[in-house]
VMD Tcl script that draws the C-alpha trace (Angstrom):
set ca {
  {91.52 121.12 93.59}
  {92.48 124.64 93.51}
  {92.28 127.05 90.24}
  {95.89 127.93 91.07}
  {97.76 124.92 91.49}
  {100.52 124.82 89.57}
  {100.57 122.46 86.76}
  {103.84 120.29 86.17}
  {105.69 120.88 82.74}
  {105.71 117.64 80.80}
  {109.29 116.77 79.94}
  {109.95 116.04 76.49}
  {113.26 114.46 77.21}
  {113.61 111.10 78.72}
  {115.25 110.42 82.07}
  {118.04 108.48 80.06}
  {118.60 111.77 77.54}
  {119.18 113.65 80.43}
  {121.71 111.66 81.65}
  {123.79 111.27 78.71}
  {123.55 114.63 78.12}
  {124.85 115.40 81.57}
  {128.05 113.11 80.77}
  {128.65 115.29 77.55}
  {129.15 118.78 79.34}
  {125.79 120.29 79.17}
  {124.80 121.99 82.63}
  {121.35 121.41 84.50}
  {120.13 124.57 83.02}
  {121.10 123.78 79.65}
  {119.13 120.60 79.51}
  {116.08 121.87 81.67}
  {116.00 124.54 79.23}
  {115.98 122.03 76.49}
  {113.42 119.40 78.04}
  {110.58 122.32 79.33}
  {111.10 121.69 83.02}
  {113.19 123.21 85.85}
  {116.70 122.75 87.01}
  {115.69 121.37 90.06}
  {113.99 118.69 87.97}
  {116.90 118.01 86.33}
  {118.73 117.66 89.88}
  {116.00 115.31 91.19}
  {116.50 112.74 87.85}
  {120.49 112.81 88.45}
  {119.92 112.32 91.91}
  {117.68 109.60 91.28}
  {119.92 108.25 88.34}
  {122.82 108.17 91.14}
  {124.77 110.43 88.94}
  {127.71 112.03 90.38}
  {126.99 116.02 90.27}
  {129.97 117.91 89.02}
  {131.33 121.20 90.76}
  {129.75 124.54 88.95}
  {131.65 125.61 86.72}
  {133.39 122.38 86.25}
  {132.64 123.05 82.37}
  {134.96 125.22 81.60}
  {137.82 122.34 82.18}
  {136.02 120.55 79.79}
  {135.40 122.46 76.81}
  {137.79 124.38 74.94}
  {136.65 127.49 72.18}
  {138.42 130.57 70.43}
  {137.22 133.06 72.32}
  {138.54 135.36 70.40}
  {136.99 134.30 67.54}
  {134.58 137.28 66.47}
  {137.30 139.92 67.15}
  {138.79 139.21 63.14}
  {137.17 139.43 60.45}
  {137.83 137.11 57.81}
  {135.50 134.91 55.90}
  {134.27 132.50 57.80}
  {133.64 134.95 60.79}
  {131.30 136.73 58.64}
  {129.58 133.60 57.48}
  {129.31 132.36 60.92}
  {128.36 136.33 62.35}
  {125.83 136.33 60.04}
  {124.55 132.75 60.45}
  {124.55 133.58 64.08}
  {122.04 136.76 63.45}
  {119.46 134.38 61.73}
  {119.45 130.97 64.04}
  {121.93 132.44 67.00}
  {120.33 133.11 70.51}
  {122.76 134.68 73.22}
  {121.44 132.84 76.77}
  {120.60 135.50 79.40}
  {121.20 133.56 82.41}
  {124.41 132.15 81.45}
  {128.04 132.58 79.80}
  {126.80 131.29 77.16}
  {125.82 131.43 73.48}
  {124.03 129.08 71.21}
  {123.94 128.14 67.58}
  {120.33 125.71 66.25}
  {119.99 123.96 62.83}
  {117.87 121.36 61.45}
  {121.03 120.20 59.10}
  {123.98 119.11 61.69}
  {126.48 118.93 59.53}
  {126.58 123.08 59.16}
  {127.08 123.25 62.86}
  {129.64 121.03 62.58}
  {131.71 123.03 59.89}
  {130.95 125.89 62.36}
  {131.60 124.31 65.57}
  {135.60 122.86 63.97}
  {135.61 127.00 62.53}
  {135.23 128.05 66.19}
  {137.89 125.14 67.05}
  {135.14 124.04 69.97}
  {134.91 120.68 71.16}
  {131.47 121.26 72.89}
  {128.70 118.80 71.61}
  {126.11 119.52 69.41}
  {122.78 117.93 70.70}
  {119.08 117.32 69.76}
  {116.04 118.09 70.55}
  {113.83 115.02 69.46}
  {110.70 116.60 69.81}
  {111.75 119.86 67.01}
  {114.51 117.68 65.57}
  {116.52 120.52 65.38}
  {120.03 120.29 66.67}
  {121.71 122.93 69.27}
  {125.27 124.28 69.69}
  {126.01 125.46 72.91}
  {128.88 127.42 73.65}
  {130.35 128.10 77.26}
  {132.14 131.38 76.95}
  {131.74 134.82 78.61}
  {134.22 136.29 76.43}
  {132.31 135.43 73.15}
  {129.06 136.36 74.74}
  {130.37 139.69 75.53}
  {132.25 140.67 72.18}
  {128.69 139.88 70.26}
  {126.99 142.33 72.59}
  {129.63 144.96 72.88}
  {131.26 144.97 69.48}
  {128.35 143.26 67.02}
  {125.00 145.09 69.00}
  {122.94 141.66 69.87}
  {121.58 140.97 73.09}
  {119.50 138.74 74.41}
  {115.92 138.34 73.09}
  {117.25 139.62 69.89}
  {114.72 139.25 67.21}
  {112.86 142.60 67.27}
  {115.48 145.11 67.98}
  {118.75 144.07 66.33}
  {120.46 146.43 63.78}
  {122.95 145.10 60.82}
  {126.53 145.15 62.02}
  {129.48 147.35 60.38}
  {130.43 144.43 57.82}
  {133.71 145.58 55.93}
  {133.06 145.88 52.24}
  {135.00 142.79 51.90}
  {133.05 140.53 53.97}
  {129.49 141.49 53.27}
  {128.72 138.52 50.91}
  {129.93 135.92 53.54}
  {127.91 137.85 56.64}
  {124.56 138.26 54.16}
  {124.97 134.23 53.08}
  {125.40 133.49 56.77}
  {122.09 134.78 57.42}
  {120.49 134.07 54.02}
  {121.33 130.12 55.09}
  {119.56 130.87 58.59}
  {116.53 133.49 57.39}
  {116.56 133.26 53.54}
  {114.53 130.91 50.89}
  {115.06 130.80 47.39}
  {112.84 129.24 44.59}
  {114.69 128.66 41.36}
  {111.54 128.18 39.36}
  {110.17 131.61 39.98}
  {113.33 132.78 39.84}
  {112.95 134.63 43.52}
  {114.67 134.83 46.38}
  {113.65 136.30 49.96}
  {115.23 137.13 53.15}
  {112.91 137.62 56.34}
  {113.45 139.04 60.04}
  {111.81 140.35 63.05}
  {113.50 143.69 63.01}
  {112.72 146.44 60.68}
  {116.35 148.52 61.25}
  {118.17 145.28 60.54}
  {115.79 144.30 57.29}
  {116.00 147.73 55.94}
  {119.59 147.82 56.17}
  {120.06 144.48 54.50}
  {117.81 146.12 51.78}
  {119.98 149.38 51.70}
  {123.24 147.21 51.50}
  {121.91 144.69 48.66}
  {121.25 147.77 46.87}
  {124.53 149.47 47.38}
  {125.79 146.34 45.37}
  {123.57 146.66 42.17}
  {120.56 144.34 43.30}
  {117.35 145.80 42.41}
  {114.86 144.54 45.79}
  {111.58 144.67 47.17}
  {110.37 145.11 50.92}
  {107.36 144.21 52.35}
  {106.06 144.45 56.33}
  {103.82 141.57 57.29}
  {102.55 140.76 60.90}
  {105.22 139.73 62.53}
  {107.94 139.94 60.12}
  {109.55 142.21 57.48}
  {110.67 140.47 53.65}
  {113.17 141.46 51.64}
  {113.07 140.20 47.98}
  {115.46 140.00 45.23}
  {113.23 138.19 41.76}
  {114.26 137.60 38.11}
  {116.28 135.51 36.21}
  {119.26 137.87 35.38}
  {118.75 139.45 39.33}
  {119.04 135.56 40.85}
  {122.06 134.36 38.30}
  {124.08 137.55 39.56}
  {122.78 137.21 43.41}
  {124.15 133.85 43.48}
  {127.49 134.88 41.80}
  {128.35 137.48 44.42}
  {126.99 135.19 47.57}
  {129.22 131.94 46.71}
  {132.03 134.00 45.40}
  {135.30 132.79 47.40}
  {132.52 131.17 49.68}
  {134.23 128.20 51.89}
  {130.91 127.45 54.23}
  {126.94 127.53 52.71}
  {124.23 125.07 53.09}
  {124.50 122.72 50.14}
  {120.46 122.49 50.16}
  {120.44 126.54 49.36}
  {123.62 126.38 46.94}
  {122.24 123.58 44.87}
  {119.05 125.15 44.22}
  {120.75 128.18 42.55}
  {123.15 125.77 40.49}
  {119.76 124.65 38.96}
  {120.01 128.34 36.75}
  {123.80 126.27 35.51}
  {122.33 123.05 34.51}
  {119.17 124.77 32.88}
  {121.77 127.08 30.52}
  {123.78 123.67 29.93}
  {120.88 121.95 28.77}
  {119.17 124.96 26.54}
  {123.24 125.26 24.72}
  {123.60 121.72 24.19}
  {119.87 122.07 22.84}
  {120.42 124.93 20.62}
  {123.91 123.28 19.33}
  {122.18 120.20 18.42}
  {118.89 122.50 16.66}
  {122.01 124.27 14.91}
  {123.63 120.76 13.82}
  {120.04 119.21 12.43}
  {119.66 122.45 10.18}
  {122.83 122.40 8.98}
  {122.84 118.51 8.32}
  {119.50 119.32 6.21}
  {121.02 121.97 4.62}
  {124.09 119.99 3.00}
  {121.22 117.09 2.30}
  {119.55 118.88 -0.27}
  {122.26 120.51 -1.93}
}
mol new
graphics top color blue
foreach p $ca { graphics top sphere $p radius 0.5 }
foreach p [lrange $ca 0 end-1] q [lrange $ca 1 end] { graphics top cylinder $p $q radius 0.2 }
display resetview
């Protein structure tokens, strides 16, 4: 055998997957994308499937989106914006953008915000779910007005967020890039792209957050840490909030339950003493 014969890409969708997910909507390139192989793969397994091929651009008769969406700001655009800058990926070879999650119910809060009917699929081998959207319109207004592109990690810079909608856009991508740890009172933020980081950093701190930031391999941190910092962080992110992760939220809401249970503590320390008190008068 020769040194360079090409070696076939092992699928990791099955023959069945494919189909279905040809029934849904999603184009040949989608899935091949999806499954490691080629489109022409794909091709051969509806072929072989007997599956009747559908016009190009047949989609777009099928699928319905505001494609206006990330012209107006409001809050959930800025959730979703920002969301979209963490876990977002704009497809170079198509009209097309896409949204990935391991938690499917957040893409489907996003995917009724963008009032889309496209599916939201799997990929069983990562487990994480996709959100593809079919529009050249959207595609182009996140390029043109919000500066990402393709291949995005490395070189995007933070967007003009109005005052008003900075805590929605930053919790959009704290729920894609962020962690927090209630315990050690810390939370972090982390991306590929040192303008975008150090802008996050700027604008946390143009809102009274004291932060750190640290360069690392392949990454840049930002940190916000202590008790007093994390109580307030959490404040201004949920304030008026209408989409989060509930994973994220709940951790902070740990802070609430811990003050509940040190009150009630001190209340009932106060009560004791003051039961001895009138004892041994």
């Amino acid at each position: 055998m020769e040194k360079n014969q090409t070696t076939r890409k092992k699928c990791t969708v099955s023959k069945e997957k494919i189909v279905d997910m040809y029934n849904l909507g999603n184009s040949t390139l989608e899935i091949a994308s999806l499954a490691n192989v080629s489109d022409r793969y794909i091709r051969t397994v509806l072929k072989e499937k007997n599956v009747i091929m559908r016009p190009n651009g047949s989609w777009k008769r099928k699928f319905h989106v505001n494609e206006a969406f990330f012209r107006t700001w409001s809050s959930s655009m800025a959730y979703i914006l920002g969301f979209f800058f963490a876990d977002g990926c704009i497809i170079r070879n198509q009209q097309s953008i896409s949204f990935a999650q391991k938690e499917k119910y957040i893409l489907e809060i996003i995917k009724e915000s963008l009032d889309s009917n496209h599916p939201i699929i799997q990929n069983k081998e990562t487990k994480v779910y996709i959100l593809n959207i079919h529009s050249k319109f959207m595609k182009n207004d996140l390029i043109s007005i919000h500066g990402l592109a393709p291949n995005k990690s490395k070189d995007i810079k933070f967007p003009e967020v109005p005052e008003t909608y900075l805590s929605h856009f930053i919790r959009g991508f704290f729920d894609g890039d962020g962690y927090v740890n209630y315990k050690s009172y810390f939370v972090s933020f982390v991306g590929g792209s040192f303008s975008f980081m150090d802008s996050l950093k700027l604008n946390l701190e143009t809102v009274g957050f004291e932060t750190n930031f640290t360069e690392h391999e392949n990454c840049f941190r930002v940190y916000i840490s202590g008790r007093k910092s994390i109580s307030q962080f959490a404040e201004w992110l949920y304030k008026d909030s209408s989409i989060h992760l509930e994973r994220k939220y709940k951790e902070f809401q740990k802070e609430k339950l811990h003050s509940n249970l040190l009150q009630n503590k001190i209340k009932t320390h106060k009560n004791a003493l003051e039961k001895r008190r009138r004892d041994n008068i």
